[in-house]
C-alpha positions in Angstrom: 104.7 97.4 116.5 105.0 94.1 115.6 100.7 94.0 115.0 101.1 97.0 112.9 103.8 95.3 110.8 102.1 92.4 109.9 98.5 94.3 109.3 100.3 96.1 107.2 101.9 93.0 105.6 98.1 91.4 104.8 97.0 94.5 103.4 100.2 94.5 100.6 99.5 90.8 100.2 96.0 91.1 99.5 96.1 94.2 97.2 98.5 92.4 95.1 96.4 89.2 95.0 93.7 90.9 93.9 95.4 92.7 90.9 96.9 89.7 89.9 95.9 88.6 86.8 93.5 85.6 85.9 96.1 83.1 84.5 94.5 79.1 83.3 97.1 76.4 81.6 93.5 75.7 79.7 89.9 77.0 79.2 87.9 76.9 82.3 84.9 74.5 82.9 82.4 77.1 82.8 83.8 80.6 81.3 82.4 83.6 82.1 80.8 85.0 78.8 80.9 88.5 79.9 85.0 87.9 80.5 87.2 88.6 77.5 89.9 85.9 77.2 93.2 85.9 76.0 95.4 82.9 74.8 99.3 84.1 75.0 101.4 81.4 72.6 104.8 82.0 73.8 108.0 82.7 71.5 110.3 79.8 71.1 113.1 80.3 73.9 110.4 78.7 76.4 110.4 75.4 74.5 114.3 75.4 74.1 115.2 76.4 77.8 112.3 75.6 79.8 112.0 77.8 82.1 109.3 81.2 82.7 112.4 83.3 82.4 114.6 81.9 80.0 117.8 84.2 79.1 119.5 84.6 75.7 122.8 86.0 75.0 121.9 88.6 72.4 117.9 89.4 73.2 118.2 89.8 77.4 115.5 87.7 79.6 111.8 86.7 78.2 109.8 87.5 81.2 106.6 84.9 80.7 104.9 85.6 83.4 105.2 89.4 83.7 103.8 89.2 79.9 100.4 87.0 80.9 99.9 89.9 83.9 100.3 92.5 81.5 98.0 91.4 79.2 95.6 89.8 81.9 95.9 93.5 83.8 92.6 95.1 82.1 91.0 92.2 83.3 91.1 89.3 80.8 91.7 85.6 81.5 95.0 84.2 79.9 95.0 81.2 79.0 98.8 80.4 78.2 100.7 77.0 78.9 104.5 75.9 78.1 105.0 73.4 74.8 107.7 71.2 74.7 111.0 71.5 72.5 110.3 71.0 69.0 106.2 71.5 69.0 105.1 71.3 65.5 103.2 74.3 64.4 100.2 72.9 62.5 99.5 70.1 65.6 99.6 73.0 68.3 97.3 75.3 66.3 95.0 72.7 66.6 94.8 72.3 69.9 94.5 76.1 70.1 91.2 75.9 67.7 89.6 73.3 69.8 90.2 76.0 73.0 88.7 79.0 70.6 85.5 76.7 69.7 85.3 75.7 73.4 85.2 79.2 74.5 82.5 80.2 71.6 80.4 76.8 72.5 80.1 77.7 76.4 78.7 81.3 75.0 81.9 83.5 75.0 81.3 86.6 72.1 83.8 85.8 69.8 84.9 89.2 69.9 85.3 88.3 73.6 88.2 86.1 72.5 91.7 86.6 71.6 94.8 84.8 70.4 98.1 86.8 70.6 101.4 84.9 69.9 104.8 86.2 69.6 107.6 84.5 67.0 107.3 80.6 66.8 103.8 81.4 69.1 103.2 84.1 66.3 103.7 81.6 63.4 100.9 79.4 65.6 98.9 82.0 65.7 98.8 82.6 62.0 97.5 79.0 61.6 95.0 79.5 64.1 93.9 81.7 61.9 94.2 80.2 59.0 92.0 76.7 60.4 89.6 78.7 62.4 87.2 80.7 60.3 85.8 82.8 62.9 85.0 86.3 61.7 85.5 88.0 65.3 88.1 86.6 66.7 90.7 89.0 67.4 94.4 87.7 66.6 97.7 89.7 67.8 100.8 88.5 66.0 103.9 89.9 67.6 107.0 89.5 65.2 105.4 86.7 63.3 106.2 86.7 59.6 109.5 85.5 58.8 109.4 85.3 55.6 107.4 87.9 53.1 104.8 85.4 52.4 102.9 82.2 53.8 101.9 80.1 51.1 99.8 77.6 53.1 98.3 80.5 55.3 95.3 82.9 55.0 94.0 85.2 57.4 90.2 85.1 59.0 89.3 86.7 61.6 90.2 90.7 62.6 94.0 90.2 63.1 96.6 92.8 64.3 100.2 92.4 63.3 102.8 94.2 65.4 106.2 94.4 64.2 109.8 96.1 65.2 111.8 97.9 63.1 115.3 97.0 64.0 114.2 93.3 64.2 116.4 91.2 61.8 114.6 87.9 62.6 111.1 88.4 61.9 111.1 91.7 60.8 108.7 91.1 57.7 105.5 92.7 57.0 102.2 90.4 57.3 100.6 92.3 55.1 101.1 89.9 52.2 99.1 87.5 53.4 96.4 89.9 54.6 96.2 90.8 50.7 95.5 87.2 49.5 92.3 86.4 47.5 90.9 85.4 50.7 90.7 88.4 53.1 90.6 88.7 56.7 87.7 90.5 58.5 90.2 93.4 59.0 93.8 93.7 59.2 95.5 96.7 61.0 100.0 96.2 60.8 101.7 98.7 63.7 105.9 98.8 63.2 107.2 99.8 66.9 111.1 101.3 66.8 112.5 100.5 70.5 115.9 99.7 69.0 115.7 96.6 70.8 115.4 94.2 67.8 113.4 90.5 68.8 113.8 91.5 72.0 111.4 94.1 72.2 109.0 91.8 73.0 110.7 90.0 75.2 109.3 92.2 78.3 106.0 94.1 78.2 106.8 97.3 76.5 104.3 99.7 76.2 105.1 100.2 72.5 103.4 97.3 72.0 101.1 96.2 74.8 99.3 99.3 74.7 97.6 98.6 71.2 97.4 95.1 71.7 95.6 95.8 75.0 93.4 98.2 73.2 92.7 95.7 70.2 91.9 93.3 72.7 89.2 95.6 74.4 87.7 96.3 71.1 88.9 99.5 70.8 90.9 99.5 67.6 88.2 99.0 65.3 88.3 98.7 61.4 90.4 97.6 58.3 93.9 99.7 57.2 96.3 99.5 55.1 99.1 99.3 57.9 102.2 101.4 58.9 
């Protein structure tokens, strides 16, 4: 009994180690080029509380690492690590254009790369955009624009903005920005009604990880004119 118990015990173990997802605090040595790879920028609860599972009062818990497995569960390596309190926004996009470039420079597609950030990791995001100049590199910006417009930013890339309906934070269409002089390779906008406000993305909904899952795999193809 005891044999069959614990047989049984290896096999759960090792069935749930291998569909655990691929998750790196940084680019690895020697990436894969055939891999697709995703870099999660986190919303801002992480840097104020500091924990994987931070908890606020209105919003419910921000499950970090149940979001990397989701969007690691098709297969991708995530790249996601945690920033301190108070990161500035222009010096972390940085660093996240030096991990793109590494990516492309080892022979990773660019299409084969994605950066997907969610509120202050969304607002990264839109910078990463903005410096990097790549034309198919796939950005997903989850409740990113604050504010209807971005003076200092302009899309590249083929970007995806996802936004809630009920969100009264960062409820505001991208589009704005998408329509500046200087256009993005394409720019799709989905608005997702779960009622749930910021905190629809605070746990992997399918309202939302389904198309950013998709976007990611290349499937959503093409320029709109949003939702």
């Amino acid at each position: 009994m005891l044999r069959t118990i614990l047989t049984l015990l290896a096999l759960v173990l090792a069935v749930a180690s291998a569909s655990a997802a691929e998750v790196l605090t940084a680019p690895p040595a020697k990436p894969d080029p055939a891999k697709h790879y995703v870099i999660y920028l986190h919303g801002k609860i992480v840097e104020e509380k500091g924990a994987p599972r931070p908890v606020d009062d209105r919003f419910g818990v921000y499950h970090w690492p149940a979001l990397l497995d989701t969007l690691g569960s098709r297969g991708a390596v995530v790249i996601s690590q945690q920033r301190p309190k108070d990161t500035d926004y222009i010096a972390f996009a940085g660093s996240v254009v030096s991990q793109v470039e590494k990516l492309v420079a080892a022979g990773v597609p660019e299409d084969h790369i994605a950066v997907v950030g969610f509120s202050k990791g969304g607002a990264i995001a839109m910078r990463v955009s903005s410096f990097l100049r790549r034309p198919d590199v796939r950005f997903v910006l989850l409740a990113a624009c604050w504010r209807d417009d971005e003076p200092q930013v302009r899309f590249t890339g083929r970007v995806l903005s996802i936004r809630e309906k009920s969100d009264s934070l960062a409820g505001y269409s991208c589009k704005p920005i998408a329509e500046k002089a200087e256009k993005p390779t394409s720019f799709e906008e989905i608005v997702i009604d779960t009622g749930k406000s910021h905190g629809a993305f605070y746990l992997p909904r399918k309202e939302w990880t389904k198309p950013t899952l998709d976007f990611i795999d290349n499937a959503h193809q093409g320029d709109t004119d949003g939702k």
